[in-house]
N, C-alpha and C positions, 0 to 999 in steps of 0.2 A: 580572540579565543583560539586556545590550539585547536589544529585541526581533526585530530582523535577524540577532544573533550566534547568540540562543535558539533561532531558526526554521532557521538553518544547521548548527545542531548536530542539532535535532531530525532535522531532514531527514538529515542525513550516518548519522545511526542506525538512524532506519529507511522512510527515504524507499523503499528498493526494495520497500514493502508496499504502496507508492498505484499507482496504474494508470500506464500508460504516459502518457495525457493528464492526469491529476493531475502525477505529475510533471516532463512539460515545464514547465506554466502554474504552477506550484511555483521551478520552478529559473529562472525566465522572470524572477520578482519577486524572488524570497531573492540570485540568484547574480549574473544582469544586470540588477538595479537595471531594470526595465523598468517603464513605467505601465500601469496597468491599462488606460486607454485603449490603449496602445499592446498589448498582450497580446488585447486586445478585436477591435481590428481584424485583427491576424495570422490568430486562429485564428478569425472571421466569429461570433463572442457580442459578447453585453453587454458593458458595462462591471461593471455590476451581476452579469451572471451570472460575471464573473471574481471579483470581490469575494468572492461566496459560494461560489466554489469555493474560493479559498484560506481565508476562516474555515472550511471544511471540513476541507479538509487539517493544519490548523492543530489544527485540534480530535479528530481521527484519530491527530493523530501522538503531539501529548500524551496521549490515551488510551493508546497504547505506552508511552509512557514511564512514568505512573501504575501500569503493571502491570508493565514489567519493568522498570524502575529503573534502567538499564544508563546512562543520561546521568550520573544521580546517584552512580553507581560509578567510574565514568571518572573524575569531577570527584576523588573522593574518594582516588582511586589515584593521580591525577596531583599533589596535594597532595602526598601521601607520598611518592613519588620525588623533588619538591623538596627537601621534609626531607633526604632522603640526600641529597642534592647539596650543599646547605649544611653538611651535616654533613662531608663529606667535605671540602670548601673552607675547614673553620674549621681553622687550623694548632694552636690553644692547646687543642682537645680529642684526649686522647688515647689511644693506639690500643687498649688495653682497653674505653673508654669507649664510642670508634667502634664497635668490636664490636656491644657492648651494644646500644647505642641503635638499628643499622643491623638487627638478629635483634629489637628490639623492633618496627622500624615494618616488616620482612617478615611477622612473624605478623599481623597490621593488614593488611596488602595480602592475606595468603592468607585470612583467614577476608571479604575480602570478594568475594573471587573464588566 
């Protein structure tokens, strides 16, 4: 995953666990593309201590995710309802079949819930 897309997801997860000022200087980089310079100057720090504030948050949020897995559940949910989508779109499978395969990839989605 790119590293801006990974950091946007991360953050959309569980960004509301970081502080108020984590998450401005969070959303400052991941969402307006801003420079650390430029994030430096706004809020009267470093460059350097914006640096180390985002490999912080960076390293907070993935400790979230390492323990509740919920990115890696999303990804895996959002897979599966593809499946049904295509499945649905294929005209030459049919509708016993549809059945079948759509009650196989739901129990798939519920035991990951």
């Amino acid at each position: 995953m790119e590293r801006i897309a990974k950091q946007a997801m991360l953050y959309d997860f569980y960004g509301e666990l970081l502080t108020e000022h984590q998450k401005k200087i969070y959303e400052d980089v991941v969402y307006n593309d801003f420079s650390l310079s430029e994030i430096a100057e706004e809020n009267g720090i470093s460059r350097q201590g914006v640096h180390d504030l985002i490999r912080r948050c960076n390293k907070i949020l993935q400790e979230y995710e390492n323990k509740l897995h919920l990115i890696e559940r999303f990804v895996k949910i959002r897979e599966e309802v593809g499946s049904i989508q295509r499945l649905a779109e294929n005209p030459q499978i049919s509708k016993e079949e549809l059945i079948g395969k759509v009650n196989e990839i739901s129990h798939r989605i519920i035991e990951e819930l």
